[in-house]
N, C-alpha and C positions, 0 to 999 in steps of 0.2 A: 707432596707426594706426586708421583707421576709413574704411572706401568706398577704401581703397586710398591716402587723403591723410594724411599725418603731421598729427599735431594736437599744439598744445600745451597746457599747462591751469597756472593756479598758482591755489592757492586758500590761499593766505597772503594774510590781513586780508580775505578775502571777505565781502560784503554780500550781502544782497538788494535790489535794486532792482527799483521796479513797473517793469511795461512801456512805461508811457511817456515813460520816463526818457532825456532827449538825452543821448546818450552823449558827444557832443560836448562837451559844459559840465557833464557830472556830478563834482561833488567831495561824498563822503564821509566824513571822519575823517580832512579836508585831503589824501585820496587823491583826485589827477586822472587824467583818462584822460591828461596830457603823461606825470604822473610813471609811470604803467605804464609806457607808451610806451621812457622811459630805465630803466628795469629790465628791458624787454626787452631793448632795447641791450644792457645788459649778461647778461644769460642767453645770446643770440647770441653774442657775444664768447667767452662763457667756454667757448658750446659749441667755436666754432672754433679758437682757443687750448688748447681740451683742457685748460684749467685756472681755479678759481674765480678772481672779481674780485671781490673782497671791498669794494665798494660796497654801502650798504643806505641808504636817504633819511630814514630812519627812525631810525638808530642815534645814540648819544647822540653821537657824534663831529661828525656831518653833520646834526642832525636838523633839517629841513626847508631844508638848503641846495642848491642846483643844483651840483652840481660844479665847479670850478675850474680841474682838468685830470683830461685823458685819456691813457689809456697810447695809444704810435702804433697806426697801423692799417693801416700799409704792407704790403700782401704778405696780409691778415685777409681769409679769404670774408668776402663782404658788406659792407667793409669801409666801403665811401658810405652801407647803410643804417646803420650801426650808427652811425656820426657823424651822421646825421641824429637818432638814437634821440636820442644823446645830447647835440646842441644842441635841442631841442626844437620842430627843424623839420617834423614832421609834424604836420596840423592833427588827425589822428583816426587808427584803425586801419586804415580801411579805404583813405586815402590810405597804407600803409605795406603794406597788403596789395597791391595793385597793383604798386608798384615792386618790390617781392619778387618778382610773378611772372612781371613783365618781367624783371627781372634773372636768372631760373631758366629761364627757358623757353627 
């Protein structure tokens, strides 16, 4: 928590990027801000579910593939962003932050 708002952080594979860095188009060690994006998706999930989703984009099983299939998402808080997460319909974060707080508020 911080100022009263939940925050979240993951600093696995973290870089430094200068500040002038579009975050929009930034890809690093073939990390894009889509594939956060669908790792958020699934951090969400796992939160709401109350159980891990043993997705990684990275792992030698999947590495560097988009997912194929998704477990359902009937009945999941969030469950339109999370399918968003993870078809990779949000252009950037901050389009995913909005609908988050429209769909919260």
């Amino acid at each position: 928590m911080a100022d009263g708002k939940l925050k979240l952080a993951d600093f696995g594979q973290s870089v430094l990027l200068s500040l002038d860095t579009d975050m929009d188009k930034v890809c690093d060690n073939d990390l894009t801000t889509k594939i956060e994006i669908l790792h958020l998706g699934w951090i969400i999930y796992s939160i709401a579910k109350w159980s891990v989703c043993p997705f990684y984009f990275f792992d030698k099983q999947h590495y560097m593939q988009w997912p194929k299939e998704f477990p359902p998402l009937e009945k999941i808080f969030c469950g339109s962003i999370i399918d968003r997460c993870w078809h990779g319909e949000y252009v950037n974060m901050k389009e995913l932050q909005i609908e988050a707080h429209e769909a919260l508020d």
